[in-house]
C-alpha positions in Angstrom: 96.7 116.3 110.8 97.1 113.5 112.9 98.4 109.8 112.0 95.3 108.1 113.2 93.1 110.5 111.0 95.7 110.1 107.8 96.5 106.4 107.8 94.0 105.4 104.5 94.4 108.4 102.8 96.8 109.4 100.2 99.9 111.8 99.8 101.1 113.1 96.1 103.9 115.4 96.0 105.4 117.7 93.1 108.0 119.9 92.7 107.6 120.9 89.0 105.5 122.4 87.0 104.7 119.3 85.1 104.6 117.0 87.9 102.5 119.6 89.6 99.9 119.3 86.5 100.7 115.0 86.3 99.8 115.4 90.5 96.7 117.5 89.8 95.4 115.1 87.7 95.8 112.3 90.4 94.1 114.6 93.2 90.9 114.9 91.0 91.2 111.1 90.5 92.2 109.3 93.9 89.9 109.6 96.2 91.3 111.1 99.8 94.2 111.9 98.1 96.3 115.1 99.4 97.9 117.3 97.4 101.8 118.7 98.6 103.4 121.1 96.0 106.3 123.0 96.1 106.1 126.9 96.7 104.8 128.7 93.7 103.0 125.6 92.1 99.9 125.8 94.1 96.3 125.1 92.5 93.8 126.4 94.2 91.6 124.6 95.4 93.2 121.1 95.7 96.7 122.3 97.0 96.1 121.5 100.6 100.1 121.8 101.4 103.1 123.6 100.1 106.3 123.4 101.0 109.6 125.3 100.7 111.9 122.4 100.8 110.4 118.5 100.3 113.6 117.3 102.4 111.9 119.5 105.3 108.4 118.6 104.8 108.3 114.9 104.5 109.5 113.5 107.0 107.0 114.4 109.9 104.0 113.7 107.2 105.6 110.5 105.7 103.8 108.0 108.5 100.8 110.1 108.3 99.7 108.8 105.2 99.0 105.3 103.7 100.3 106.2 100.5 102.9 108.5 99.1 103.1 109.5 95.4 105.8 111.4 93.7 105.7 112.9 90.9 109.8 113.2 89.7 113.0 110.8 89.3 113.3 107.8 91.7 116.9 109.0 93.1 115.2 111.7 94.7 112.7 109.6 96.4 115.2 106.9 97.3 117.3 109.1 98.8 114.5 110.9 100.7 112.6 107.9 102.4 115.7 105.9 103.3 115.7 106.7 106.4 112.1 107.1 107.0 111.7 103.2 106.9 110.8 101.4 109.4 110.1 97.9 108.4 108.0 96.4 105.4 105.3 96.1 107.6 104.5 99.1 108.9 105.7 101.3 106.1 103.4 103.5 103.9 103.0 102.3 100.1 105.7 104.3 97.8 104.8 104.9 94.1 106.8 106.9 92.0 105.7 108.0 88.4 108.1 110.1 86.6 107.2 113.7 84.9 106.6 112.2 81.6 104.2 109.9 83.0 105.6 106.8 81.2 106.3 104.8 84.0 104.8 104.1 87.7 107.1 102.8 89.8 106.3 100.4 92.9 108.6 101.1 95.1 108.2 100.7 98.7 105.1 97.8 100.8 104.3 96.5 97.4 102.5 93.8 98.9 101.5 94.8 102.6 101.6 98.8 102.2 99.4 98.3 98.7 102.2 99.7 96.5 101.8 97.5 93.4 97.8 98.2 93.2 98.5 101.9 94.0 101.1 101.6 91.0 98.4 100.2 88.8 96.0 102.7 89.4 98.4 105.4 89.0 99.0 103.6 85.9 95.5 103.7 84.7 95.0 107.2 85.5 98.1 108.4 83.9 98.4 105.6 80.9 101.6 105.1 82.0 103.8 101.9 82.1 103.5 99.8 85.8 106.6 98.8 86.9 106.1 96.1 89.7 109.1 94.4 90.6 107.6 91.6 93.3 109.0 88.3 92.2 105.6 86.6 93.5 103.9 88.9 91.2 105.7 88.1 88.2 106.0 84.8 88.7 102.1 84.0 90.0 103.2 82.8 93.1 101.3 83.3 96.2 102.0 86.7 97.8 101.9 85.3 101.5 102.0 88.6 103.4 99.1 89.9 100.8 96.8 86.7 101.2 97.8 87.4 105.1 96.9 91.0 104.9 93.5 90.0 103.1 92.4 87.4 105.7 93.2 89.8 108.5 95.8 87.5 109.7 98.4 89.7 112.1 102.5 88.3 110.8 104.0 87.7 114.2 107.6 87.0 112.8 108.1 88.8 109.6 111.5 88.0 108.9 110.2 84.4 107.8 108.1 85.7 104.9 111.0 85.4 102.9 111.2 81.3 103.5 107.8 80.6 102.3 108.0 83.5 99.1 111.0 81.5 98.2 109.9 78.2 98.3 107.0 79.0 96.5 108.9 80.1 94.0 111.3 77.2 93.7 108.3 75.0 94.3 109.6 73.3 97.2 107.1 72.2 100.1 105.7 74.7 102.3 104.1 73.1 105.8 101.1 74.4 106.7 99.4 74.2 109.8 95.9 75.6 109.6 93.3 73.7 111.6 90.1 76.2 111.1 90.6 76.6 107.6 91.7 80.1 107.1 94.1 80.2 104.4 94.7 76.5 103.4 92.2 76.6 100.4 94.3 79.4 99.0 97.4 77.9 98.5 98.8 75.8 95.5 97.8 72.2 96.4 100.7 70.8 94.9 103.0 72.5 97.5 101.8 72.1 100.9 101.9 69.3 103.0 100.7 69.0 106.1 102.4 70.3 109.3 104.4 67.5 111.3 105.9 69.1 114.4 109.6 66.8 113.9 110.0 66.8 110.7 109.1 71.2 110.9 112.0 71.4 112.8 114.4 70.8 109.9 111.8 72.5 107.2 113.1 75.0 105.2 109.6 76.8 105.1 106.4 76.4 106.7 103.1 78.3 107.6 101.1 77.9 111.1 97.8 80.1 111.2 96.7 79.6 114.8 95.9 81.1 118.0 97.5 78.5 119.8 101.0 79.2 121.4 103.6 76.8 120.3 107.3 76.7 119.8 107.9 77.0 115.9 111.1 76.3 114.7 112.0 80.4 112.8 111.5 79.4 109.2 108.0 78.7 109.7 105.8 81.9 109.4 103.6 82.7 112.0 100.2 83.4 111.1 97.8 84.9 114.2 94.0 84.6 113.1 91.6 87.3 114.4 89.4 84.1 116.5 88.9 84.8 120.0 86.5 87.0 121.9 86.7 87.5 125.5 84.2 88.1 128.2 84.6 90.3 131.0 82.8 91.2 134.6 83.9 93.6 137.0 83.1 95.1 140.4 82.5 98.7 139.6 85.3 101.1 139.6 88.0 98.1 138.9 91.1 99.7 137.5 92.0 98.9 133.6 95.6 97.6 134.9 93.6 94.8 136.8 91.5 93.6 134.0 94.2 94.0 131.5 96.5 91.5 134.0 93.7 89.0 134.2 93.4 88.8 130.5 97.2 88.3 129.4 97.7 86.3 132.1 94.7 83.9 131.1 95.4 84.0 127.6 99.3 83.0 128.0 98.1 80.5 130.9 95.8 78.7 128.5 98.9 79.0 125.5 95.9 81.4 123.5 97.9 85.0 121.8 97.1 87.9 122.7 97.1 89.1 118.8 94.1 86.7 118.2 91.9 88.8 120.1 89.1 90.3 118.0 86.2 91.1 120.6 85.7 92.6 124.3 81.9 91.9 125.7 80.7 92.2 128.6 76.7 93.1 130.3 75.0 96.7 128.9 75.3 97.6 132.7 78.8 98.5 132.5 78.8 100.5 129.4 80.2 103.5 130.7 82.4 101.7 133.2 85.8 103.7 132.7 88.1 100.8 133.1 86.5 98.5 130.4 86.7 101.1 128.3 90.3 102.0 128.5 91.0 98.3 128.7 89.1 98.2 124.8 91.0 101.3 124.1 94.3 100.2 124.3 94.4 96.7 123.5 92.6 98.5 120.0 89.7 95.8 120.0 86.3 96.4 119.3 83.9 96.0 122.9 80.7 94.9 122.8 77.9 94.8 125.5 74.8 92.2 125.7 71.2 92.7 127.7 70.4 90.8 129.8 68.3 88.9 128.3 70.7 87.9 125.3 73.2 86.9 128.3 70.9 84.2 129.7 70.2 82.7 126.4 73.9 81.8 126.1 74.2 78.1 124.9 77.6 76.9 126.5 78.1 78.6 130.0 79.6 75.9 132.2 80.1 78.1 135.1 76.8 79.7 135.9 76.9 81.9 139.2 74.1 82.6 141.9 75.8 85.2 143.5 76.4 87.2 139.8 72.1 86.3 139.2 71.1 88.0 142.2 73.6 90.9 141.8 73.1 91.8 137.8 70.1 89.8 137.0 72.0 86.6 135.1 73.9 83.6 135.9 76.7 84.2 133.7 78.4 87.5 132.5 82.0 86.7 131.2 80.8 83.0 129.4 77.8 84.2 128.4 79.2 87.8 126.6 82.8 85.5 125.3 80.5 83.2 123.9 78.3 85.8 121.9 80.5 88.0 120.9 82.1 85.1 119.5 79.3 84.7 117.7 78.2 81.8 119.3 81.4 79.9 119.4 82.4 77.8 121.4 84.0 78.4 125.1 87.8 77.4 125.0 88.6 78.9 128.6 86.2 78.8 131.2 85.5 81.8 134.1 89.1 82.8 135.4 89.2 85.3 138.4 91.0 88.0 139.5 89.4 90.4 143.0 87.4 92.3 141.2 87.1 90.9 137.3 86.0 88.0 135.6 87.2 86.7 132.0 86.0 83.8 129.8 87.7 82.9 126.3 85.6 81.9 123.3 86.8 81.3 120.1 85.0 82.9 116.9 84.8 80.2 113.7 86.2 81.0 110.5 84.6 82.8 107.4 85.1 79.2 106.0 85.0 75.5 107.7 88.1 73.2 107.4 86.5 70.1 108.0 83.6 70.8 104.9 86.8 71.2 102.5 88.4 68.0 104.8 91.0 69.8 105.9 93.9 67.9 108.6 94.4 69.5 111.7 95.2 68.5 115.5 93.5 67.6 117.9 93.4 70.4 121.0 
């Protein structure tokens, strides 16, 4: 098993005979959902693991998993994960359901991991109790780091969650700065206001959703939307290292994160050139290739090339491939240069458009 191959699945452990039966019944029910029971309590054909001692056996499978459901008292969970934790946003959901299956326990990610709607399924299954402790959730406040997770927005400073969940709560005003529209429509109207860069300094919470690098005073959450797509060229045989330079170096040149980025495109030619794959490969972004002919339809290119037309057939590569993969959005940085590479910076719109709903934003 490997972490990559385990990450959306599901773990449920036993280490009695009734939890084993309680866990059995979850298996058949949850789909990818791995079974781990202790030595003797084995049931053929589901029990995929068994283990001598769970103290032993979790702990190299604990960030294999998504999810993690125990079937026995909370102690012995708490006790057991402690220091397995990592931080709320890269920890697996942790549900715990007791062996009389009267209560399922969220206990661990509730919101990013997926805890609470694990709990509530476990809940169903079993007709046991859900126990979700969340004050958001019990109070119907917005779950920030959920609505983040749902929007595919990447949380660049964590520790500020806590700002906006309380002020939520207390309904004081949260700041938001959200210029394409992202998450704005989904947050109580009555409580945010917009973002005003001197009075945010002394704000006691605040939201910015934005690709654009800024100095944010640390009670305002940082919000990084999946919106830019960037083009690449090459000479054949360029090194990853060189393309991966030119890229950071543009994006923190032009103030754009690095976290926004959502596509790599470049021309079908180089589809099998080793460097823009590894480039793809460990910046984890999906890469994308164009013909030709899609290329030099491109409406947008501001720095077409004669030398690239009689070379690969097309007066633009990196504009051209930034500006579809961005699905026809618009060019925000222009062909930058390195020896052997070429990148371009497009930005991709938002599932929904901020100046329809009349949403503020700034100027850029």
């Amino acid at each position: 098993m490997t972490p990559s191959v385990r990450q959306n699945l599901l773990a449920v452990w036993a280490i009695t005979p009734r939890g084993a039966e309680i866990a059995l019944s979850l298996a058949r029910h949850l789909p990818g959902c791995d079974l781990h029971l202790a030595d003797g309590l084995a049931r053929a054909p589901l029990a995929e693991v068994t283990f001598q001692r769970l103290a032993h056996a979790l702990p190299p499978r604990f960030p294999r998993y998504g999810g993690h459901i125990f079937v026995m008292a909370t102690g012995i969970v708490v006790r057991l994960i402690a220091p397995l934790l990592r931080h709320k946003t890269a920890d697996p959901a942790v549900v715990v359901i007791d062996e009389g299956a009267r209560h399922a326990i969220s206990l661990v990610s509730g919101h990013l991991g997926g805890a609470n709607q694990l709990a509530l399924e476990v809940a169903r299954i079993t007709a046991a109790d859900p126990v979700i402790t969340t004050a958001t959730d019990l109070s119907g406040a917005p779950a920030i780091d959920l609505l983040a997770r749902e929007c595919h927005l990447s949380i660049e400073n964590p520790a500020a969650i806590q700002y906006v969940s309380m002020a939520f709560l207390t309904c004081q005003p949260v700041r938001l700065h959200d210029p394409m529209g992202w998450i704005g429509h989904r947050l109580p109207a009555d409580t945010v206001i917009p973002f005003d860069a001197p009075a945010a300094q002394g704000a006691t919470a605040g939201v910015w959703v934005d690709d654009l690098l800024a100095p944010v005073p640390p009670r305002i959450l940082v919000l990084r939307p999946p919106s830019l797509a960037a083009g690449m060229g090459c000479n054949r045989g360029t090194p990853a290292a060189e393309m991966r330079g030119l890229l950071l170096e543009t994006l923190a040149r032009f103030r754009r994160s690095a976290a926004s980025l959502k596509r790599l495109a470049s021309i079908s030619l180089k589809q099998d050139e080793p460097g823009l794959l590894e480039l793809a490969r460990t910046l984890g972004v999906a890469l994308v290739f164009f013909e030709k002919d899609a290329l030099a339809r491109a409406d947008g290119v501001v720095s077409p090339s004669a030398r690239v037309a009689r070379h690969v057939g097309v007066p633009s590569v990196c504009e051209a491939a930034a500006i579809l993969a961005a699905g026809n959005g618009p060019l925000i940085v222009p062909k930058q240069t390195s020896r052997n590479a070429t990148v371009a910076i497009a930005r991709i719109p938002s599932s929904s458009s901020a100046s329809a709903r009349g949403d503020w934003s700034t100027s850029r």
